[in-house]
C-alpha positions as a Markdown table, in Angstrom:
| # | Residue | x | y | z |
|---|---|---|---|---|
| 1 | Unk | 0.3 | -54.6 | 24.8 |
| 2 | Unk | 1.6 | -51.3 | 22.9 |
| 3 | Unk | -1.9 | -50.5 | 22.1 |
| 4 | Unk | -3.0 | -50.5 | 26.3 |
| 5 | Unk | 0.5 | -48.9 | 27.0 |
| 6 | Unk | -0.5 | -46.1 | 24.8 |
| 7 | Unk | -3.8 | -45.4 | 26.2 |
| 8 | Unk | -2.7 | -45.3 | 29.2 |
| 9 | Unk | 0.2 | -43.3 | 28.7 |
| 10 | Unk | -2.0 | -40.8 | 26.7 |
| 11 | Unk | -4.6 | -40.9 | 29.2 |
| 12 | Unk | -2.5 | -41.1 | 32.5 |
| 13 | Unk | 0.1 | -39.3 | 31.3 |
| 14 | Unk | 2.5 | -39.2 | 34.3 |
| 15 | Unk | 1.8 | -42.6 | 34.8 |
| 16 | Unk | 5.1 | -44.9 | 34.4 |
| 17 | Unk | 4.4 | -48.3 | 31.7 |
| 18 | Unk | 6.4 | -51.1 | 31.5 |
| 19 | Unk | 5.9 | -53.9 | 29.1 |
| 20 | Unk | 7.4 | -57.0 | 29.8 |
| 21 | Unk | 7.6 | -59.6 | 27.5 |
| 22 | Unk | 10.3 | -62.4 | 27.2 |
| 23 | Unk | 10.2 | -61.5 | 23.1 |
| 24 | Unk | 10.7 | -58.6 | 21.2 |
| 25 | Unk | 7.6 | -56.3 | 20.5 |
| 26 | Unk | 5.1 | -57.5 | 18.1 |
| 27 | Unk | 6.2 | -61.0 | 17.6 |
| 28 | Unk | 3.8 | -62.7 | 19.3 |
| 29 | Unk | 0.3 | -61.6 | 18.9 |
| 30 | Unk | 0.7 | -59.2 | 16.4 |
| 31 | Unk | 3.0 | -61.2 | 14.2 |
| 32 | Unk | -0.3 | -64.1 | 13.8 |
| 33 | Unk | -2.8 | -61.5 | 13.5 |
| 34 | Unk | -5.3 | -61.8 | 10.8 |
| 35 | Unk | -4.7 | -57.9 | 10.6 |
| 36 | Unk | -8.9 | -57.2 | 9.9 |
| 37 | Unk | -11.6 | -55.5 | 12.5 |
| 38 | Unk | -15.5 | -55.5 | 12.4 |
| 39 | Unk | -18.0 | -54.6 | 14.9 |
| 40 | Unk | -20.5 | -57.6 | 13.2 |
| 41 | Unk | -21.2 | -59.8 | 16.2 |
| 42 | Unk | -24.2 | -60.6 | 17.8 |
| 43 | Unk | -23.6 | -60.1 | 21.5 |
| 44 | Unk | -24.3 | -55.9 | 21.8 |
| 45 | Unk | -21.5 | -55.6 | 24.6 |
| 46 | Unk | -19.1 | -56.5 | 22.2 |
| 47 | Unk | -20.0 | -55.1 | 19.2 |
| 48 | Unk | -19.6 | -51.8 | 21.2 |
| 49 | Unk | -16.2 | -52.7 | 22.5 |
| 50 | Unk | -15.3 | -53.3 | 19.3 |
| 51 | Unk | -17.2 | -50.3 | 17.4 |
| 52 | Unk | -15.2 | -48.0 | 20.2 |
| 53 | Unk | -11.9 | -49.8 | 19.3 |
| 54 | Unk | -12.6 | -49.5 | 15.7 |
| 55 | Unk | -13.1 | -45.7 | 16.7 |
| 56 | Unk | -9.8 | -45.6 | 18.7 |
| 57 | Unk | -8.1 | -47.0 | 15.6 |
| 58 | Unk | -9.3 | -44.5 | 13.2 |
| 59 | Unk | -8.4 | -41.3 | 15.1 |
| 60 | Unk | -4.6 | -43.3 | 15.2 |
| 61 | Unk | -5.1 | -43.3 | 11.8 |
| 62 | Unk | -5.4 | -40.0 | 11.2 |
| 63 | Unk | -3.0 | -39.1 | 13.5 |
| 64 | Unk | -0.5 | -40.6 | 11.5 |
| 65 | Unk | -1.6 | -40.0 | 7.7 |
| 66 | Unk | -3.2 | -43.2 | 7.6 |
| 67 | Unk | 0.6 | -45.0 | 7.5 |
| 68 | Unk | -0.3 | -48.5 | 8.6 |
| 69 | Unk | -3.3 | -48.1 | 5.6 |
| 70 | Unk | -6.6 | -48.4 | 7.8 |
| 71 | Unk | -9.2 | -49.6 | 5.0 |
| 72 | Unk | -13.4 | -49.3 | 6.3 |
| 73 | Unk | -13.9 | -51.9 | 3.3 |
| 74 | Unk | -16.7 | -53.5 | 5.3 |
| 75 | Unk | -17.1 | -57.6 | 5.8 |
| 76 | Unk | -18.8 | -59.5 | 2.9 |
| 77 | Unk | -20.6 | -62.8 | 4.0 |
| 78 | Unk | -22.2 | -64.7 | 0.9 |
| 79 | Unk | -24.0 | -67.6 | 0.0 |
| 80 | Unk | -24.8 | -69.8 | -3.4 |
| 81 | Unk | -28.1 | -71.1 | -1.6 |
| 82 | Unk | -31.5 | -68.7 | -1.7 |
| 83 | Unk | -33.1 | -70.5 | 1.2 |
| 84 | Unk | -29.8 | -69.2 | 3.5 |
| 85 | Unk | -30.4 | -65.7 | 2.3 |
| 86 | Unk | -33.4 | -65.6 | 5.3 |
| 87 | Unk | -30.9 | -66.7 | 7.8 |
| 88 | Unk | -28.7 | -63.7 | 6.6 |
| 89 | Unk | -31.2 | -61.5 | 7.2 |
| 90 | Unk | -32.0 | -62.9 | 10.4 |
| 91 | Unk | -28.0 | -62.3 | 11.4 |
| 92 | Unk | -28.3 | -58.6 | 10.2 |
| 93 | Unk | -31.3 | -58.1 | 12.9 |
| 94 | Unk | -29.5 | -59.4 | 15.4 |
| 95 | Unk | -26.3 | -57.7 | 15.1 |
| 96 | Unk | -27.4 | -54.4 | 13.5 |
| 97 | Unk | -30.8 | -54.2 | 14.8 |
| 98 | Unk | -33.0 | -50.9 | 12.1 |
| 99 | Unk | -29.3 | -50.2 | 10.5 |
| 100 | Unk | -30.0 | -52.6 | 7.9 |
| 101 | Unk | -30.7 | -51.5 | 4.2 |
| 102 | Unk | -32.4 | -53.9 | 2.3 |
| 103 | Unk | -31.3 | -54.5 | -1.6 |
| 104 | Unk | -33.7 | -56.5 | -3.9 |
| 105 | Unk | -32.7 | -55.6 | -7.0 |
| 106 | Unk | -29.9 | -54.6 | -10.0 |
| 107 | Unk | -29.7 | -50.9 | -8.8 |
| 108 | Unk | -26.8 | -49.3 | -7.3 |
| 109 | Unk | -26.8 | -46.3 | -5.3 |
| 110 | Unk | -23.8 | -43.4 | -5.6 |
| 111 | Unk | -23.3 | -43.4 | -2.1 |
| 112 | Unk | -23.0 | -47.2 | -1.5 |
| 113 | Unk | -19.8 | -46.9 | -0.9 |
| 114 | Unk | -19.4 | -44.2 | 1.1 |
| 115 | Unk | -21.5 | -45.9 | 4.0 |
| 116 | Unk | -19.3 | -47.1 | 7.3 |
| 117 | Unk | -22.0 | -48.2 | 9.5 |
| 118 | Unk | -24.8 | -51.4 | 10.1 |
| 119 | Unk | -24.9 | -53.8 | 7.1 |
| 120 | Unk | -26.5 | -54.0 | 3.5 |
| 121 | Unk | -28.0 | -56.9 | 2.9 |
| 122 | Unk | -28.3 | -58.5 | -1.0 |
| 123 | Unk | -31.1 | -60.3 | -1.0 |
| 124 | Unk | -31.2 | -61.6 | -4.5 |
| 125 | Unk | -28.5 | -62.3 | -7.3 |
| 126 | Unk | -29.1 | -59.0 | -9.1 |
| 127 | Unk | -28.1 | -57.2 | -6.5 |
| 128 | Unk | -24.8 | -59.2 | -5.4 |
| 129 | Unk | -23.9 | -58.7 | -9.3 |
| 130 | Unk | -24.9 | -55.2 | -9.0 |
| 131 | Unk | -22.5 | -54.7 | -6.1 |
| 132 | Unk | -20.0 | -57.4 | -6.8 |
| 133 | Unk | -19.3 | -58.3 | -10.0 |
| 134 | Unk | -16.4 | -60.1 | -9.1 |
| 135 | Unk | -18.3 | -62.8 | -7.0 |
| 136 | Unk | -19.0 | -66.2 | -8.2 |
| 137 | Unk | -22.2 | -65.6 | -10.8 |
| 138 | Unk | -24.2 | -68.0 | -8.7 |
| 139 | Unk | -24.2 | -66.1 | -5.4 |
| 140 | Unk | -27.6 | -65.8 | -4.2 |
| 141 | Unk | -27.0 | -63.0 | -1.6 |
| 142 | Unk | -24.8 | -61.2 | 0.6 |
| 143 | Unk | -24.5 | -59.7 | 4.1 |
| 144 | Unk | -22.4 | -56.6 | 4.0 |
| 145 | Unk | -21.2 | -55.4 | 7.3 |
| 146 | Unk | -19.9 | -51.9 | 7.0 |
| 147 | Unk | -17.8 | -51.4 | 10.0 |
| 148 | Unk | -14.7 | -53.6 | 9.2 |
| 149 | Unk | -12.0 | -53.8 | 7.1 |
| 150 | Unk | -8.1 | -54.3 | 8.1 |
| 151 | Unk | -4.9 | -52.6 | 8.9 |
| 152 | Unk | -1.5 | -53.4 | 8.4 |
| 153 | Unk | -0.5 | -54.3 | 12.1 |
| 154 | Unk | 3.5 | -54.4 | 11.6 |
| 155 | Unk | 3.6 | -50.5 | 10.4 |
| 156 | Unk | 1.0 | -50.0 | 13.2 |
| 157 | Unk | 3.2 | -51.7 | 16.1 |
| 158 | Unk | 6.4 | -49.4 | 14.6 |
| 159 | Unk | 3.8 | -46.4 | 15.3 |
| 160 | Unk | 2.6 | -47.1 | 18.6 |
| 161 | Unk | 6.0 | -48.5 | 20.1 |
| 162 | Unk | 8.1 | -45.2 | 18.7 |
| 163 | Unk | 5.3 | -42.8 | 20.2 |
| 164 | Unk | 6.1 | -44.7 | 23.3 |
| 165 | Unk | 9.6 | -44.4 | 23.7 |
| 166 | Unk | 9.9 | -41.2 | 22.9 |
| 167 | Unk | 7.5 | -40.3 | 26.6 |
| 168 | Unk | 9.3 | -39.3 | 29.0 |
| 169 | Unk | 8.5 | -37.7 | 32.8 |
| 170 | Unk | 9.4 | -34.6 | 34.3 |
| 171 | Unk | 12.7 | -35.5 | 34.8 |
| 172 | Unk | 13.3 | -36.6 | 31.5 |
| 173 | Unk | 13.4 | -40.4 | 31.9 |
| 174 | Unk | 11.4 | -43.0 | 29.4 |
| 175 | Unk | 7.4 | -43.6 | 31.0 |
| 176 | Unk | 7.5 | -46.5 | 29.2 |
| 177 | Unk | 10.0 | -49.0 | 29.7 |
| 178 | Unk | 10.7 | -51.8 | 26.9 |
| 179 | Unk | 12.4 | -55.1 | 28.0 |
């Protein structure tokens, strides 16, 4: 709810919001939330709503010195069994389509980790080690989608809903409207 209130407001900006809500802000949704984003999913339409959102969420980000600690650390999906490794690839296709980079072996690029977009996929335990010694030895590969990671939604909510109250119209009165 802050999020759409502040798009709008930023967007329509002499357009009056009011969020109504029978608790206080950000102790419904955003008080479960799992707090992490990815654009990895296999229907396009919504890996570009979500690679736009992802976008929206970045710019806030910078806005704001990065308080509520945006983090592009990517998704890692793994498995112990070689014969799944295929159906990780096949996954990869389908949500990333040619932005897929292909790692068969125990070398490690410098820019590895400076990549935010499609996947990497570790084909082979050399390569998982390579890239993630901290995995179980026994992983056999790994799907590595690079536009996710996670926020910490509290600080964001105390972002978006002070931005909000301090609009106010022409006449000086709040545009957005808390109760």
């Amino acid at each position: 709810g802050l999020a759409a209130a502040r798009y709008i407001s930023k967007f329509a900006p002499q357009t009056s919001v009011a969020i109504v809500s029978e608790h206080s802000p950000m102790s419904l949704t955003s008080c479960l939330s799992t707090e992490c984003f990815r654009d990895h999913w296999p229907s396009v339409p919504m890996r570009s709503f979500m690679a736009r959102s992802i976008s929206l969420l970045k710019d806030f980000a910078d806005e704001r010195d990065n308080v509520f600690r945006f983090n592009r650390c990517g998704y890692l999906y793994t498995t112990a069994s070689q014969g799944h490794v295929s159906a990780l690839a096949a996954e990869a296709r389908h949500c990333h389509g040619d932005d897929v980079r292909l790692h068969s072996g125990a070398e490690r690029s410098a820019e590895y980790s400076l990549l935010q977009t499609g996947a990497d996929l570790h084909s082979c335990n050399a390569s998982v080690r390579a890239h993630f010694p901290f995995l179980a030895p026994d992983t056999a590969g790994a799907l590595h989608a690079r536009n996710g990671g996670w926020v910490a939604a509290q600080p964001m909510g105390m972002e978006l809903l002070a931005e909000l109250q301090q609009l106010t119209d022409s006449n000086g009165q709040p545009l957005v409207k808390v109760s």
